[in-house]
C-alpha positions in Angstrom: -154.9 -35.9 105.0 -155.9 -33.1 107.5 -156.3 -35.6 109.8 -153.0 -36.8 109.7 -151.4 -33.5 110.3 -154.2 -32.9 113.3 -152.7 -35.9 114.6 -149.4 -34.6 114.3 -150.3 -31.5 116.3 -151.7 -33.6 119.3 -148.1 -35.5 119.0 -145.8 -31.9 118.7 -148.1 -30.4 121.5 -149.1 -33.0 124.2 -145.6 -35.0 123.4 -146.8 -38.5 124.7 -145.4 -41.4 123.6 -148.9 -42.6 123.2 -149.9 -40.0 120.9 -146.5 -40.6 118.7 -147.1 -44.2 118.6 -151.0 -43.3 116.7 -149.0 -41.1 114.3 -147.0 -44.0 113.2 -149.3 -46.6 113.1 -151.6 -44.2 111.0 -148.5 -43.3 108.2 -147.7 -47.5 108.4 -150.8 -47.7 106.3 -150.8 -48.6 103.0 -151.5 -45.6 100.7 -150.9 -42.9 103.3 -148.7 -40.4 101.8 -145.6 -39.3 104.2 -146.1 -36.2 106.4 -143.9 -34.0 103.7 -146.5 -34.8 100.6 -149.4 -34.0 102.8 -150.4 -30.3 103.2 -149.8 -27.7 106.5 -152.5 -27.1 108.7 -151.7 -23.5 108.0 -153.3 -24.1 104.7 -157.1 -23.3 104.4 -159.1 -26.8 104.9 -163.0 -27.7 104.4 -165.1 -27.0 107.8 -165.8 -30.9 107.7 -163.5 -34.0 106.7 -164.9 -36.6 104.2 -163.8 -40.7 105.1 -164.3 -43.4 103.5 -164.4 -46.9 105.5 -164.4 -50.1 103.8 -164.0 -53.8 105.5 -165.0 -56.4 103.1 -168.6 -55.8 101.7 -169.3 -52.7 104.2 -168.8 -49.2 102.6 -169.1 -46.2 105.3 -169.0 -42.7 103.3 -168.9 -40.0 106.6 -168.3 -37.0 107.1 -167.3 -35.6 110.2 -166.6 -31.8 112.5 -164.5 -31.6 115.4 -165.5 -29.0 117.6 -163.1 -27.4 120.4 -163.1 -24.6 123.0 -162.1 -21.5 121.9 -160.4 -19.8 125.1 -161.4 -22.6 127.7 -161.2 -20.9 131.7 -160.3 -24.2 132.6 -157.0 -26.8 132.1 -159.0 -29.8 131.8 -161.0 -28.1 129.1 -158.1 -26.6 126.7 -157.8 -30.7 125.7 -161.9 -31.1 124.7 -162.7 -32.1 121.6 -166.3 -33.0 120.6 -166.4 -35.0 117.4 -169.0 -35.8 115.5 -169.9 -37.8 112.0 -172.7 -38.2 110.0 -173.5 -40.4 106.7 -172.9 -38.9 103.6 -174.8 -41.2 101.6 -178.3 -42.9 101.8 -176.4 -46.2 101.9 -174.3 -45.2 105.1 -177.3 -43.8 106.9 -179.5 -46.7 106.4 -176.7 -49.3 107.4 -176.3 -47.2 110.4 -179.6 -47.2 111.3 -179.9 -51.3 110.8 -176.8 -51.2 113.1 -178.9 -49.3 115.8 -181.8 -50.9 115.3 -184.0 -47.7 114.3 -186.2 -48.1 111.0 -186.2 -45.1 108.9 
């Protein structure tokens, strides 16, 4: 649900349409709570942020850390953030690894 209020943030600070329009497709899901049942950012959260994917058969378990500049010198950079994920489970990383073609 931190993601959802990171989301949220982007929308209140950047204030493009295109940026409202992914907060609203995101709480259209089913089983997302609405914005007043999910907690502030102010509130201490995890360094990383578990998800769960599933599409039929395929289970992804990830977890995942968004980095981002602390006091950038530059415009361009004050928007940067570097993302990253990694498998949480043996199952996740081997499918991953079948999807990239790399044996373990």
């Amino acid at each position: 649900m931190h993601f959802l209020r990171g989301v949220q943030a982007d929308a209140l600070a950047d204030g493009t349409p295109d940026t409202a329009a992914l907060l609203q497709r995101l709480l259209a899901y089913p089983g997302i709570p609405a914005l007043s049942q999910v907690p502030a950012l102010e509130e201490p959260q995890p360094p990383v942020l578990a998800m769960h994917f599933r599409q039929g058969a395929i289970s992804l378990r990830l977890f995942t850390t968004i980095a981002t500049l602390g006091t950038p010198q530059d415009i361009t950079l004050q928007e940067l953030r570097i993302e990253c994920f990694f498998p949480m489970d043996d199952a996740t990383a081997t499918l991953l690894r079948s999807w990239s073609g790399r044996r373990a």
